[in-house]
N, CA, C and O of each residue as an XYZ file, in Angstrom:
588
protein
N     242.536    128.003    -16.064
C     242.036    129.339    -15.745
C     243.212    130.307    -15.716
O     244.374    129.961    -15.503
N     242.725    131.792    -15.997
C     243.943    132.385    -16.173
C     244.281    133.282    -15.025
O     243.363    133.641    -14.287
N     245.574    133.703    -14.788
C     245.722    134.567    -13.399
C     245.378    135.734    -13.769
O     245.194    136.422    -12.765
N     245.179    136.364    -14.811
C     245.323    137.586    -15.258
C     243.357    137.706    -15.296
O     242.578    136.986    -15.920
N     243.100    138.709    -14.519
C     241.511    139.488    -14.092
C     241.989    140.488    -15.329
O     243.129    140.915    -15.510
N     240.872    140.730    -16.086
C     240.980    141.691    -17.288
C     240.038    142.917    -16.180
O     239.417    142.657    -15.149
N     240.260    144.425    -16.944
C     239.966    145.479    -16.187
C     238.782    145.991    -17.264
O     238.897    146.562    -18.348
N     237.520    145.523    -16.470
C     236.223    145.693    -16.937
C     235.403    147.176    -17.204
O     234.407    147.528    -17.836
N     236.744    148.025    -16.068
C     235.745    149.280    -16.130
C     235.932    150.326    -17.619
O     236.987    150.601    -18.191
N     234.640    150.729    -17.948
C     234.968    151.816    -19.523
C     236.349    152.820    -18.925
O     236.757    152.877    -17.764
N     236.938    153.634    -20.273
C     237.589    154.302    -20.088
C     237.401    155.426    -19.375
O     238.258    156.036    -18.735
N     236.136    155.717    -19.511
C     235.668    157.124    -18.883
C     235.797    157.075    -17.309
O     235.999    158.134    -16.716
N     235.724    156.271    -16.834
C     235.940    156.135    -15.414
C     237.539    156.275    -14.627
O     237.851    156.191    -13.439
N     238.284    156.499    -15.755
C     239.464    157.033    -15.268
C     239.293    158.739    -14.870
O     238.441    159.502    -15.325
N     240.293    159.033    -13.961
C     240.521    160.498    -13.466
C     240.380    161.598    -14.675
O     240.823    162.718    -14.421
N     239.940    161.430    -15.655
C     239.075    162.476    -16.400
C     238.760    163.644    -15.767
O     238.563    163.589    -14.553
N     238.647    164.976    -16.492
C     237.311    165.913    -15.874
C     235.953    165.654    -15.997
O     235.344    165.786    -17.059
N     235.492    165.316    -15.026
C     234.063    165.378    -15.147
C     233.118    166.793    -14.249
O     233.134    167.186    -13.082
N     232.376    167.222    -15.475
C     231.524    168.268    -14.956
C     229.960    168.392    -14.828
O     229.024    167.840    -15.405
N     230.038    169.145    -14.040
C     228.054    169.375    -13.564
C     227.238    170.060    -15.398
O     227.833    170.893    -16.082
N     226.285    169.634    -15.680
C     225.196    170.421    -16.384
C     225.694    171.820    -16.053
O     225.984    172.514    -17.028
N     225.859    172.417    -14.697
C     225.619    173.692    -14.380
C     226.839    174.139    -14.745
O     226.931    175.138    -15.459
N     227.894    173.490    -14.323
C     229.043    173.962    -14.693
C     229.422    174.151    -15.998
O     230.242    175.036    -16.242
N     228.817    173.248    -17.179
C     229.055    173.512    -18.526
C     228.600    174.445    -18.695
O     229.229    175.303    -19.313
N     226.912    174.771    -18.082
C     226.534    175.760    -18.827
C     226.888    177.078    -18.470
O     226.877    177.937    -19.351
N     227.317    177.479    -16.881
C     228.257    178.678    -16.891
C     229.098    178.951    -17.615
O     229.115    180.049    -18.171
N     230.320    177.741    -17.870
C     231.292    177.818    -18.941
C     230.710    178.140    -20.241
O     231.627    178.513    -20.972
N     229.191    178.166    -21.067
C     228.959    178.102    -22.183
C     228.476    179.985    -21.967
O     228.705    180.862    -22.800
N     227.602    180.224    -20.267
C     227.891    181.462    -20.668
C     228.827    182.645    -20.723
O     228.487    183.769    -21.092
N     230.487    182.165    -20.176
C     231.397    183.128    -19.961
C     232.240    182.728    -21.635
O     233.160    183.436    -22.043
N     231.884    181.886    -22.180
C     231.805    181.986    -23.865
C     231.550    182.937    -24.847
O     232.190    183.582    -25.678
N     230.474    182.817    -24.498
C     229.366    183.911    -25.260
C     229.751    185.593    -24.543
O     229.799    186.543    -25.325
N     229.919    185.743    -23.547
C     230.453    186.856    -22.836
C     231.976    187.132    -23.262
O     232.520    188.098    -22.728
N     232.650    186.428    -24.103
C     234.030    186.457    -24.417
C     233.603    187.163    -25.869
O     234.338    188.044    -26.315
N     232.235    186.708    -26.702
C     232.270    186.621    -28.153
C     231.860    187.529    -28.292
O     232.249    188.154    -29.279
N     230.595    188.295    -27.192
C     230.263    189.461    -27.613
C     229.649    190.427    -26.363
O     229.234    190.255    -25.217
N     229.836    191.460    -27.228
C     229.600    192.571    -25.832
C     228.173    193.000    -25.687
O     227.765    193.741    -24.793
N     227.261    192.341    -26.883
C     225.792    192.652    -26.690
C     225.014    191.475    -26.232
O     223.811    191.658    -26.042
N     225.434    190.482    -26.057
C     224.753    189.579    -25.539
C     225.255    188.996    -24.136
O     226.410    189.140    -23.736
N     224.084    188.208    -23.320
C     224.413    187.494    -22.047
C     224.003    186.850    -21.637
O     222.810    187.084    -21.444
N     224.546    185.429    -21.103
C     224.083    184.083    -20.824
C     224.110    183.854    -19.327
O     224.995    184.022    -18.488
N     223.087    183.497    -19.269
C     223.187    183.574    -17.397
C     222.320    181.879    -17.140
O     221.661    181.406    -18.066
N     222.436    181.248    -15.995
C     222.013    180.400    -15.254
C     221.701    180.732    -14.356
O     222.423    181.180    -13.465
N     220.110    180.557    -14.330
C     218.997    180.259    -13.144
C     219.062    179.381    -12.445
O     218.793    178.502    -13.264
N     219.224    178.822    -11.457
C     219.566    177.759    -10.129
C     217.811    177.905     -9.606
O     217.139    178.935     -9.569
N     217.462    176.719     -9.298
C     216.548    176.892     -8.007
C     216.566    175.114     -7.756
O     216.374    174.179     -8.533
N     216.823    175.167     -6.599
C     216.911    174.057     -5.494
C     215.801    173.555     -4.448
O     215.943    173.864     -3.265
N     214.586    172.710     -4.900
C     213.674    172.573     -4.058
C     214.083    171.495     -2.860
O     213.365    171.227     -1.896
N     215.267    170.992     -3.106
C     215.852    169.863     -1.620
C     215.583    168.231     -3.171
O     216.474    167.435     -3.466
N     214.895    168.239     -3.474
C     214.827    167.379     -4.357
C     215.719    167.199     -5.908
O     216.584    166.441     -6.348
N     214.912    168.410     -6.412
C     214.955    168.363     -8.098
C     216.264    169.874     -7.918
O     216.175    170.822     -7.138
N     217.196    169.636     -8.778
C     217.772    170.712     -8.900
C     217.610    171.549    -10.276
O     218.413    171.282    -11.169
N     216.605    172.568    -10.518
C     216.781    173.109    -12.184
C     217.428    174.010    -11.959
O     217.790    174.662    -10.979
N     217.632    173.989    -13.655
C     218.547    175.106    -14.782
C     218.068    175.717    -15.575
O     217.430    175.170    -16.474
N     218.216    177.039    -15.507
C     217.359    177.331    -16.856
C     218.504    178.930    -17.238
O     218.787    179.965    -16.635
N     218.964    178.102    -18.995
C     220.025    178.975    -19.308
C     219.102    180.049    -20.167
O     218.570    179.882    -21.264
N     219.092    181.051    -19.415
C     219.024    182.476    -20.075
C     219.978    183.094    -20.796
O     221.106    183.272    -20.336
N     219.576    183.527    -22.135
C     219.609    184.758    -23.210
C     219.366    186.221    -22.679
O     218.244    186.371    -22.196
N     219.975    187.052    -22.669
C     219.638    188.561    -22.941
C     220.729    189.229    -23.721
O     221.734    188.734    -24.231
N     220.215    190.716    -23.693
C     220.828    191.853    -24.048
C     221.635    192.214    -22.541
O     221.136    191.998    -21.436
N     222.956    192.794    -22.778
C     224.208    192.999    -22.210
C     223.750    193.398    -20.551
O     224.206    192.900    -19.522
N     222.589    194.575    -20.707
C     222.084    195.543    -19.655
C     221.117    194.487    -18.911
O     220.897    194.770    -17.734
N     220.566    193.436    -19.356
C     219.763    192.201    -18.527
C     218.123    192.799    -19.026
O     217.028    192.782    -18.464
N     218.485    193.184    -20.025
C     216.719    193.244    -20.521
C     215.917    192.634    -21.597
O     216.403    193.283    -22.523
N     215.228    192.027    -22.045
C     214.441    191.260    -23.279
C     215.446    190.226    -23.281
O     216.428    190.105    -24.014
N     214.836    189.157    -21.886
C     215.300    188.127    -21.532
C     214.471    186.677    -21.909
O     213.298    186.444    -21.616
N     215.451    185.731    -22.672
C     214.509    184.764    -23.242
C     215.415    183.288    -22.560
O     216.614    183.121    -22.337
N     214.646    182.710    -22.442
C     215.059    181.270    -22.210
C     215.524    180.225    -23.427
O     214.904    179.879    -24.433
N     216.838    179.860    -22.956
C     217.140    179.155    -24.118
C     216.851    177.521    -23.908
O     216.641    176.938    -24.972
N     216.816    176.876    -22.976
C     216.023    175.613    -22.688
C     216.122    175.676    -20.711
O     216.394    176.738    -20.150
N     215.930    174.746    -20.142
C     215.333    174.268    -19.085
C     215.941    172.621    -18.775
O     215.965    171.728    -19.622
N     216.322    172.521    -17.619
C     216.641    170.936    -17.019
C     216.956    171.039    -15.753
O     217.398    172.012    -15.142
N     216.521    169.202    -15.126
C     216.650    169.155    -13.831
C     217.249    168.004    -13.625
O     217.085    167.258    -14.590
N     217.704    167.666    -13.010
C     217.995    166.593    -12.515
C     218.400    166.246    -10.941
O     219.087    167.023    -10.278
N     217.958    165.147    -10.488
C     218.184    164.668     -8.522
C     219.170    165.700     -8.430
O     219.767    166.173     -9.397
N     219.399    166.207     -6.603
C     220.016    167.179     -6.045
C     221.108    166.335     -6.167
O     222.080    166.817     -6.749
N     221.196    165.126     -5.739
C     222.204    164.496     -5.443
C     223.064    163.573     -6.555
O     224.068    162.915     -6.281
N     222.369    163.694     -8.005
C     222.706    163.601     -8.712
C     223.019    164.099     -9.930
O     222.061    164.772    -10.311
N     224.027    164.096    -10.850
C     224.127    165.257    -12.130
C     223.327    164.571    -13.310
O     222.592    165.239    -14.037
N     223.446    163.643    -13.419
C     223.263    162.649    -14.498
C     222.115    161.575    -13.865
O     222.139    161.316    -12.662
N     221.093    160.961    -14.780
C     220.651    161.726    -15.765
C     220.044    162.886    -15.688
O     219.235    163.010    -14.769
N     220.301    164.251    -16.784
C     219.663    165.386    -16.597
C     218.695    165.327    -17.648
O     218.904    164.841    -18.760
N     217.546    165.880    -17.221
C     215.855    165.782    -18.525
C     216.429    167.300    -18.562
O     216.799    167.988    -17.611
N     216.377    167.735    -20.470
C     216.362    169.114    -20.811
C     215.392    169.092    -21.694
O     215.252    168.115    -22.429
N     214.353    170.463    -21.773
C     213.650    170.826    -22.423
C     213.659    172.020    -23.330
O     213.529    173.114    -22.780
N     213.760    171.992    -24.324
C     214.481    173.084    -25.201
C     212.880    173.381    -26.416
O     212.109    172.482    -26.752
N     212.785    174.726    -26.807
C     212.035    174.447    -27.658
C     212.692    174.079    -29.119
O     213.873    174.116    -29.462
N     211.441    173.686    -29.910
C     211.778    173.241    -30.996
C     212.547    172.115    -31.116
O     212.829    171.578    -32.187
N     213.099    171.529    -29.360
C     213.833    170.282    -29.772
C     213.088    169.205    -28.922
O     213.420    168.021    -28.989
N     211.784    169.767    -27.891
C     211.068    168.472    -27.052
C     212.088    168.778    -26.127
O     212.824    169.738    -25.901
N     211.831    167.290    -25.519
C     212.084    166.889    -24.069
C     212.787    165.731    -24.578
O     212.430    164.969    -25.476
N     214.303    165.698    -23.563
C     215.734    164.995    -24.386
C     216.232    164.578    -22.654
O     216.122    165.421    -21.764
N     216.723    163.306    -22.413
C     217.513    162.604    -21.503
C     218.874    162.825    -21.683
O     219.283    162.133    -22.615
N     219.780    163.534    -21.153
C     221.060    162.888    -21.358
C     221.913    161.898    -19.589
O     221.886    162.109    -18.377
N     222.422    161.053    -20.344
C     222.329    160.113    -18.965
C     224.061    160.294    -18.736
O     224.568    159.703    -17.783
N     224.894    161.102    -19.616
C     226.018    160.815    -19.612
C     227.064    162.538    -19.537
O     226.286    163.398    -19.951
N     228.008    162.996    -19.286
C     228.416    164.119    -19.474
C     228.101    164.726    -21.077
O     227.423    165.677    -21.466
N     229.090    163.504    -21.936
C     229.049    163.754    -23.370
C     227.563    163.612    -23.864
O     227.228    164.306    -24.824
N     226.976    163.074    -23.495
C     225.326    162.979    -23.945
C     224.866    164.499    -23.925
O     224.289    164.998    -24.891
N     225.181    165.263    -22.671
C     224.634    166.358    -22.383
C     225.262    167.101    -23.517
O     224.473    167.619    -24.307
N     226.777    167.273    -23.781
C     227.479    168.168    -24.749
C     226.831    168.131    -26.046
O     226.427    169.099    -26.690
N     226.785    167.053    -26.317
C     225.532    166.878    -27.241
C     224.619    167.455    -27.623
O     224.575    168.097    -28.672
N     223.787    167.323    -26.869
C     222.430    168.047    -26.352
C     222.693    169.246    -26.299
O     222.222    169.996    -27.154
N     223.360    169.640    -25.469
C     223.440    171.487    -25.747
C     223.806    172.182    -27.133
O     223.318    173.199    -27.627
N     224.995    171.185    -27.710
C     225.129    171.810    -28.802
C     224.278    172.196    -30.065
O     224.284    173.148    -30.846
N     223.443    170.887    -29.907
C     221.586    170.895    -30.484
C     221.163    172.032    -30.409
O     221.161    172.822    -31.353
N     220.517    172.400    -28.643
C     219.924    173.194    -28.646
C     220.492    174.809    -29.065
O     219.802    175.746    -29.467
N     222.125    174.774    -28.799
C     222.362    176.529    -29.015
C     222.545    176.523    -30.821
O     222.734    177.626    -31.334
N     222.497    175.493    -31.595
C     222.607    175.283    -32.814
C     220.752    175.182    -33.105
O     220.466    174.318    -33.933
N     220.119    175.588    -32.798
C     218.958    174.999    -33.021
C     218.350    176.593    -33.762
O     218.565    177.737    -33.364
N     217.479    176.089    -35.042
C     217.007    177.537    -35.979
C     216.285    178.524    -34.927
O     216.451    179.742    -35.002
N     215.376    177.853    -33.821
C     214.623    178.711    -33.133
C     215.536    179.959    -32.497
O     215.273    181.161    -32.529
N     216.993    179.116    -31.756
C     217.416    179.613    -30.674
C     218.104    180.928    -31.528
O     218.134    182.114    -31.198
N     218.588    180.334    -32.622
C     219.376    181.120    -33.676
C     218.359    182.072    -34.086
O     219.069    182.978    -34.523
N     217.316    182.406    -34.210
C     216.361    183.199    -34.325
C     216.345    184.540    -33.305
O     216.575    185.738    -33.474
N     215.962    183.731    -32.191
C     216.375    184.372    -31.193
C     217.460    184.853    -30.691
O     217.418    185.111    -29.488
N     218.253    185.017    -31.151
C     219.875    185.458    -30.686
C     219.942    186.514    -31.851
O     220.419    187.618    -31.588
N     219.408    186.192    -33.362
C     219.592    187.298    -34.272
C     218.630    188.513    -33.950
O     219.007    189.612    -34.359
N     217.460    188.444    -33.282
C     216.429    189.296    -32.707
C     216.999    189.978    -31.566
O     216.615    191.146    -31.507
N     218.013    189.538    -30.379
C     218.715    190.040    -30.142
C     219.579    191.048    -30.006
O     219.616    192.066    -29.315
N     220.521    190.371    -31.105
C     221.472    191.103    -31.622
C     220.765    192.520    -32.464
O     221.158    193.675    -32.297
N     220.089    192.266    -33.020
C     219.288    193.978    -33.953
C     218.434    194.259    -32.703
O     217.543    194.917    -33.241
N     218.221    194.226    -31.877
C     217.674    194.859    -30.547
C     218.509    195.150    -30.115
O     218.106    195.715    -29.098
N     219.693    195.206    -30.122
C     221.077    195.619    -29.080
C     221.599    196.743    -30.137
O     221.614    197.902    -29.724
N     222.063    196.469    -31.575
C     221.998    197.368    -32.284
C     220.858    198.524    -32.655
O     221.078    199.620    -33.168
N     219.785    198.057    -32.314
C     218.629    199.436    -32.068
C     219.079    200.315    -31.033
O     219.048    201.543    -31.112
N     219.458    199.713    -30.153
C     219.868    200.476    -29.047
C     220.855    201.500    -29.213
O     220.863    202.726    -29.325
N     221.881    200.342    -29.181
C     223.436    201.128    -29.864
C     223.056    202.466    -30.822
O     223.607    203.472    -30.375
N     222.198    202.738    -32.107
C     221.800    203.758    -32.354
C     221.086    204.094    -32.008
O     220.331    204.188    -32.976
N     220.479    204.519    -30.999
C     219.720    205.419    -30.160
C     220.514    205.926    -29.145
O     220.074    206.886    -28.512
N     221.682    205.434    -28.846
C     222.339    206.311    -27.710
C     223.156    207.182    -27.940
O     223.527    208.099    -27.207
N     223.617    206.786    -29.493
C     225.054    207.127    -29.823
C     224.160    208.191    -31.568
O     224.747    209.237    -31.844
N     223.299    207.936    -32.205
C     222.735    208.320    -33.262
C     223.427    207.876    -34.507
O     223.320    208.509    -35.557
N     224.105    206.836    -34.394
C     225.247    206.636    -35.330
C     224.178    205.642    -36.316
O     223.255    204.913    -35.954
N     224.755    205.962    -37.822
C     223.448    205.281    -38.478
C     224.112    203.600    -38.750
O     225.327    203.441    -38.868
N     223.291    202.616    -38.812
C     224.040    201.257    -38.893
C     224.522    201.194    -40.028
O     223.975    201.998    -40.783
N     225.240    200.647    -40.457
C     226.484    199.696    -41.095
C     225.400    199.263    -42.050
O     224.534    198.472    -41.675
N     225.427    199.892    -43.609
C     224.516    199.608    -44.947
C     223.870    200.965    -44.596
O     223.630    201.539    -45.658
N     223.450    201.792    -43.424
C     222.587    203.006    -44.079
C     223.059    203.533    -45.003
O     224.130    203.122    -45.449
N     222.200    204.929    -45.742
C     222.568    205.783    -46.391
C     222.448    206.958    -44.927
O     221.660    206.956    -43.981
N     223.460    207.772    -45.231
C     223.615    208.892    -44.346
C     222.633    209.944    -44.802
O     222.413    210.067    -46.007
N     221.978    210.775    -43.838
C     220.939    211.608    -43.954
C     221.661    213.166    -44.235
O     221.107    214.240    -44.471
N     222.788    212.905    -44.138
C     223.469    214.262    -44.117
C     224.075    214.387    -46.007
O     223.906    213.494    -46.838
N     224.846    215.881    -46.293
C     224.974    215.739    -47.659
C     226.127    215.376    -48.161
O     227.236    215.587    -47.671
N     225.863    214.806    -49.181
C     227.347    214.153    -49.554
C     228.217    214.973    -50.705
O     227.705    215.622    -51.616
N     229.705    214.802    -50.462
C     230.602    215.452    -50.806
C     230.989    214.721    -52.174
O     231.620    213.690    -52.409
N     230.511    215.441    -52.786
C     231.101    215.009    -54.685
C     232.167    215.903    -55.201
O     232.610    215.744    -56.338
């Protein structure tokens, strides 16, 4: 028999960062708040003593024509496993940090969400010309032109 005990535990269980669902997804919305000045990602918290959900919100800059970009919960007392529900992608387990990274990247890569973020964005630019009258980027100008 040998003296040498081999060290059974995975790598991941070393002093790593490990983070909350919630915490990624704040970090995913001070991202998006870095990339652009018309959009904003926010996290919904609600805590019934049990189930802890998330639900990462989409808007325009000012907090108006607000859409949900998926939904998850998981035990108060636990992070993992978190159930997320995203449309267009179902209802998805991730049991692991990287499982979740995963998963999110799905869902903010996902045609629906991308739909929704381009609907957005030309709703924020509707705006932008209406405050300012400036015509968008490809108009033809209504005024006369100098030949």
């Amino acid at each position: 028999m040998s003296d040498t005990i081999p060290d059974l535990w995975p790598d991941e269980y070393s002093d790593q960062e490990a983070n909350s669902p919630e915490s990624l997804l704040r970090a995913q919305a001070q991202m998006l708040a870095a990339r652009s000045r018309h959009l904003l990602a926010s996290v919904k918290r609600t805590d019934d003593g049990k189930l802890l959900t998330l639900e990462f919100m989409l808007s325009l800059a000012d907090g108006t024509r607000m859409t949900r970009l998926c939904s998850m919960y998981h035990p108060v007392d636990r992070c993992y496993p978190v159930r997320v529900n995203a449309e267009g992608l179902g209802h998805h387990v991730a049991n692991t940090q990287q499982q979740f990274l995963t998963l999110l990247a799905e869902v903010l890569r996902n045609p629906l969400v991308k739909s929704g973020v381009e609907s957005l964005r030309a709703a924020a630019l509707t705006q932008q010309v209406k405050s300012n009258g400036s015509p968008r980027i490809g108009e033809a100008s209504s005024g006369p032109s100098a030949t």
